[in-house]
C-alpha positions in Angstrom: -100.3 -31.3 4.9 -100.5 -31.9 9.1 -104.2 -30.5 9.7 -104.1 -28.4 12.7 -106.8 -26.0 14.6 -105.2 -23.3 16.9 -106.1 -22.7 20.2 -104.7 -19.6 21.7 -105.2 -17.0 24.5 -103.8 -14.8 21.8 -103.4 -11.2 22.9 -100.9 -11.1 26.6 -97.7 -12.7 25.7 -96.9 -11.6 22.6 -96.0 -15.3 21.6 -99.2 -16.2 20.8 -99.3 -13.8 18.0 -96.1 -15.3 17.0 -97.1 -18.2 16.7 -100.0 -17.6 14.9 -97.9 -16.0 12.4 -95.4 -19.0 12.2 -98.5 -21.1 11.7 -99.6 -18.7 8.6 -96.2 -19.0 7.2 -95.4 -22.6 7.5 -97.2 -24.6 4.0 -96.6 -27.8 5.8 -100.1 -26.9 8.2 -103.7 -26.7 7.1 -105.1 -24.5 9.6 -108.6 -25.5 10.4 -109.2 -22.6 12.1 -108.3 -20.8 15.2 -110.2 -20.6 18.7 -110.1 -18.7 21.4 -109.9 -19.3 25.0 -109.5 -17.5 28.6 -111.0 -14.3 29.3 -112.0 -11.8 26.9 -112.6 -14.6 24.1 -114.2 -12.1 21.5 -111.0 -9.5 21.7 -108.7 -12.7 21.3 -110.9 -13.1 18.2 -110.4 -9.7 16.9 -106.4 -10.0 17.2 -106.4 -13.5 15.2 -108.8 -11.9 12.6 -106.7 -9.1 12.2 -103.3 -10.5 11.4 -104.8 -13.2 9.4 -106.5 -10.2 7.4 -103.3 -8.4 7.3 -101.4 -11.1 6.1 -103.8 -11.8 3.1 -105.4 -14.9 4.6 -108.6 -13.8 5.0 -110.7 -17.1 5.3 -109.7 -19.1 8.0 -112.5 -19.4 10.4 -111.6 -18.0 13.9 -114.5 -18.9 16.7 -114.8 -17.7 20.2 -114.3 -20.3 23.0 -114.5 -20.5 26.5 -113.8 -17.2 28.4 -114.4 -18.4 32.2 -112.2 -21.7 33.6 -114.0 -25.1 33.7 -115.8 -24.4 37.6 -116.2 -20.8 37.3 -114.4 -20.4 40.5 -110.9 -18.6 39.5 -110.4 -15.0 39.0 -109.3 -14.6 34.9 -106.0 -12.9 35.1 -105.2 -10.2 32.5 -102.0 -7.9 32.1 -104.3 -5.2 30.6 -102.5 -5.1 26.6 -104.6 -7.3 25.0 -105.3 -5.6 21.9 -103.2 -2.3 22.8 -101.8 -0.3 20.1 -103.9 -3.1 17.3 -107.0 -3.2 17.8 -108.7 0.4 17.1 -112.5 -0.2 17.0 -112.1 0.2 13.4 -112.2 -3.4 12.7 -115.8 -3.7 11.1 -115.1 -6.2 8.7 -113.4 -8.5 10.8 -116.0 -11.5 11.8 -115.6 -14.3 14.1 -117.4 -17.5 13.2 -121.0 -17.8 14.6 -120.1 -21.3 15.8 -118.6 -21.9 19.1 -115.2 -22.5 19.6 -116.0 -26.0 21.2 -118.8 -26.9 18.5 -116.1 -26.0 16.3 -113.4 -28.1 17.6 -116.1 -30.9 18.0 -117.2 -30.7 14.3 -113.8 -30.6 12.7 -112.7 -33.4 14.7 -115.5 -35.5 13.5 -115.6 -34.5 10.1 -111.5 -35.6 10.2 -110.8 -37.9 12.1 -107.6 -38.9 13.5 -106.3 -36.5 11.4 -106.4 -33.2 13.7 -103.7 -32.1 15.9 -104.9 -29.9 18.1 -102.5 -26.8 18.8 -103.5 -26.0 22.7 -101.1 -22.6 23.6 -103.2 -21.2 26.1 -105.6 -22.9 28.9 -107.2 -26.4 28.4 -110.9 -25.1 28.9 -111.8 -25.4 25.8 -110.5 -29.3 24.6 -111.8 -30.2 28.7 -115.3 -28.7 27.2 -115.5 -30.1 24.2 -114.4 -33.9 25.7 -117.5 -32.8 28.4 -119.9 -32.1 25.9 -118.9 -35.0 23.6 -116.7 -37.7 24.3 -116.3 -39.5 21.2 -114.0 -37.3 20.1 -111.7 -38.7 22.3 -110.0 -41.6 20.1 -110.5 -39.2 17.1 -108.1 -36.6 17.7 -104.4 -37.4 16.1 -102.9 -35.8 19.3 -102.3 -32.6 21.8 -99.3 -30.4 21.6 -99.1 -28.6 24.7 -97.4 -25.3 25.8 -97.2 -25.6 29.4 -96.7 -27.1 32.4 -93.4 -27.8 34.0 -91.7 -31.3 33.9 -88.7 -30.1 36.2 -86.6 -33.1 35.0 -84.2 -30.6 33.0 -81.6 -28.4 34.3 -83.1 -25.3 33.8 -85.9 -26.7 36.3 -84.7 -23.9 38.8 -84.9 -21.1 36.5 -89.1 -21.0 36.1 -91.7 -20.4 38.5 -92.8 -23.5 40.1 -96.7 -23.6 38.8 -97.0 -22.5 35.0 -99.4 -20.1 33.6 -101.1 -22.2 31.4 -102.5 -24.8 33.6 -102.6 -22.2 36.7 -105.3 -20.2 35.0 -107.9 -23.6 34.8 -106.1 -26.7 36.4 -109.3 -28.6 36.5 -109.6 -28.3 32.8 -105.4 -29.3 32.4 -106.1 -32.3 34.6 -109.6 -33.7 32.9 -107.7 -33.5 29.4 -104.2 -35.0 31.1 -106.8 -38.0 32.3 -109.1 -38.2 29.1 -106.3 -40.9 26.8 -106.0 -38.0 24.1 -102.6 -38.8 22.9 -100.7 -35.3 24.3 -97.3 -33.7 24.4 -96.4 -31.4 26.7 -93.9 -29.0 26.0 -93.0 -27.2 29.6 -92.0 -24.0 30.7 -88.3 -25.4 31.4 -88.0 -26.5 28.0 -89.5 -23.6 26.1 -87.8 -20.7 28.5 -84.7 -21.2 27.4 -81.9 -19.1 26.7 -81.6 -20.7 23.2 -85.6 -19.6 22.6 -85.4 -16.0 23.0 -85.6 -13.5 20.5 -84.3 -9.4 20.4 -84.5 -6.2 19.5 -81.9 -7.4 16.3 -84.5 -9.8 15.8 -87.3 -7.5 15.8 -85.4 -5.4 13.2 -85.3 -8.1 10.8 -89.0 -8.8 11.1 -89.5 -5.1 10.4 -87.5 -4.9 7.5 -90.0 -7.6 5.8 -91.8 -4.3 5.3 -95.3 -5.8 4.5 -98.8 -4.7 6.8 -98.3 -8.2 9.0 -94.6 -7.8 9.5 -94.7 -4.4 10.6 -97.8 -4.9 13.3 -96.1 -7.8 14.3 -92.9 -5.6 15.1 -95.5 -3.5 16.8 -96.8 -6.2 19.2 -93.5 -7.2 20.2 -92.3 -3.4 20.8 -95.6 -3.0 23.4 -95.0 -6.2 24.9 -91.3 -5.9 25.7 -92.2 -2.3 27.2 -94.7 -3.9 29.6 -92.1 -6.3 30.7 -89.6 -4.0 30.8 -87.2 -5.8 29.0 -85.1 -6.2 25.3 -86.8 -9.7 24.5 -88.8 -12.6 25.2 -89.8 -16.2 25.1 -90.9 -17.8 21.7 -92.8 -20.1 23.8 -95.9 -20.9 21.4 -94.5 -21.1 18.1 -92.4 -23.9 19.6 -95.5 -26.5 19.3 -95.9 -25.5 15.3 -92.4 -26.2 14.6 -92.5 -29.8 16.8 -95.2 -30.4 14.9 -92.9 -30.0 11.6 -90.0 -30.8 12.7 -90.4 -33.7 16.3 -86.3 -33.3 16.4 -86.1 -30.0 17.5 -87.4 -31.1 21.0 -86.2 -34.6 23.0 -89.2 -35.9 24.5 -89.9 -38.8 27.2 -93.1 -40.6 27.7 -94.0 -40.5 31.7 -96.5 -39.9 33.5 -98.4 -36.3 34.2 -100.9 -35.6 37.2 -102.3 -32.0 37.5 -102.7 -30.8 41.3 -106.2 -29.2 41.7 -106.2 -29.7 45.4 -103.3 -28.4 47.2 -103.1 -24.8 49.5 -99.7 -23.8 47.7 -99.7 -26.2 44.5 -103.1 -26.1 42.6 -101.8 -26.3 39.3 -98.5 -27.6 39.7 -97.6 -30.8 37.2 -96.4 -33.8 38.5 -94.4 -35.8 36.7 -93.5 -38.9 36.9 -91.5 -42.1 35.8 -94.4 -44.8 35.7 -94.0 -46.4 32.8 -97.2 -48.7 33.6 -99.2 -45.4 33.5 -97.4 -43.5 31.0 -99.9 -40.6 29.4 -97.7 -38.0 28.3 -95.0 -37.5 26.0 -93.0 -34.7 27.8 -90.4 -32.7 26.2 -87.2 -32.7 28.5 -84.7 -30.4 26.3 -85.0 -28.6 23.2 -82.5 -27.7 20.0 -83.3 -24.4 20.6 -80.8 -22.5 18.7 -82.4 -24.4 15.6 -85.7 -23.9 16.5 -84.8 -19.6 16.6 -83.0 -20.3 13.1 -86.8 -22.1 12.1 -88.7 -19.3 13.7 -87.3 -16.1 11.9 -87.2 -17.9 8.4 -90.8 -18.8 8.7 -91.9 -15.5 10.3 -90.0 -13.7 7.8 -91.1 -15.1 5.2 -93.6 -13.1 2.4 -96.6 -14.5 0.2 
């Protein structure tokens, strides 16, 4: 089994939840645990808690992270549903780890080495913080799989905003771990928001049909997502890192070579990439299978223990 530990701004985009999901579902992982990151780290917690809980995994350790970026110096953005229409205040037998997310990311890494893969879907602060606090961990970790950041070397380069999400929210965190030698893949915004990744409302009704607690809230999530966005569907962004991790021939990947912009008036956080093969640090995915990644997705997510 591929030993993993989650990292996840769970809770805005409704992918992360997905994902999570997908991860749960999927016997090829052993999920370490799951860490939160970005903002309000201890509601993240809650959410992961829960749908492990409801989908009879109770067990798997989830710890609290970072919830400011690296210099303290950027607003945290929120879109205001995190935990809307799940989380009821009800949830008194739902704890988070007394560990920190770092320490916990630290420890496992240690206690396995070069045998974690680290599942980052939300901001780097928290692998930037733990490679602070201790560097060894450095040539320990197996490798990075990365949702974010924006290779433009794809044709749909023209269809996503030019400075992705992920790295926006901490750049200086995105750039520290892009420099540290961690062996990473970056899976960008102009591979993952594709045509060929979306899901819909037929989707939806299949994952509701499941029937069980954790199908049905997940149906729920979706439902209150796609009403804030105003829209019949989305991105299945995140989960796209656990099936690479299965399955590396869903996505084509290139190794080149990412810088991460912390300086610049209109393009702090932008990702630079480039062809240096001298200075190569990133394996970047350039397209994506994604019809067969969907196919992957709703089979796993659909699935019932």
């Amino acid at each position: 089994m591929l030993k993993i530990i989650l990292d996840t701004d769970i809770g805005s985009d409704v992918d992360d939840a997905m994902a999570l999901l997908f991860a749960l579902h999927s016997p090829e992982l052993d999920i370490e645990g799951v860490t939160t990151v970005y903002g309000d780290v201890e509601l993240r917690a809650q959410i992961a808690l829960k749908l492990i809980a409801l989908d009879g995994k109770k067990g798997i350790p989830v710890a609290m992270g970072v919830g400011n970026p690296l210099l303290c110096e950027r607003e945290i953005w929120e879109d205001g549903i995190e935990g809307k229409g799940f989380i009821t205040g009800d949830e008194s037998d739902l704890f988070s780890s007394d560990e920190h997310g770092v320490d916990f990311i630290i420890r496992v890494i240690h206690q396995n080495p070069n045998q974690i893969t680290l599942i980052s879907i939300g901001p780097l602060t928290n692998i930037a913080t733990a490679i602070i606090k201790d560097p060894s961990i450095v040539p320990e970790v197996k490798e990075i799989i990365f949702i974010g950041g924006m290779a433009r070397v794809s044709d749909n380069s023209l269809q996503v905003p030019a400075i992705e999400y992920n790295v926006r929210c901490d750049p200086e965190a995105a750039r520290l771990v892009f420099q540290s030698g961690m062996p990473i893949v970056m899976l960008g915004m102009d591979v993952t928001r594709r045509d060929s990744t979306f899901i819909n409302r037929d989707d939806l009704q299949t994952i509701k049909k499941v029937g069980t607690p954790v199908h049905l809230a997940a149906a729920d999530l979706l439902e209150i997502y796609w009403e804030y966005l105003q829209k019949d569907g989305s991105w299945m962004h995140d989960a796209l890192a656990l099936a690479f991790v299965i399955d590396r021939s869903l996505v084509e990947t290139k190794k080149l070579r990412v810088d991460i912009e912390t300086r610049g008036i209109c393009t702090t956080g932008l990702t630079l990439v480039t062809d240096k093969k001298e200075s190569a640090n990133t394996e970047v995915g350039i397209s994506v299978y994604g019809e067969r990644f969907i196919q992957m997705f709703m089979e796993r997510v659909c699935r019932q223990y």
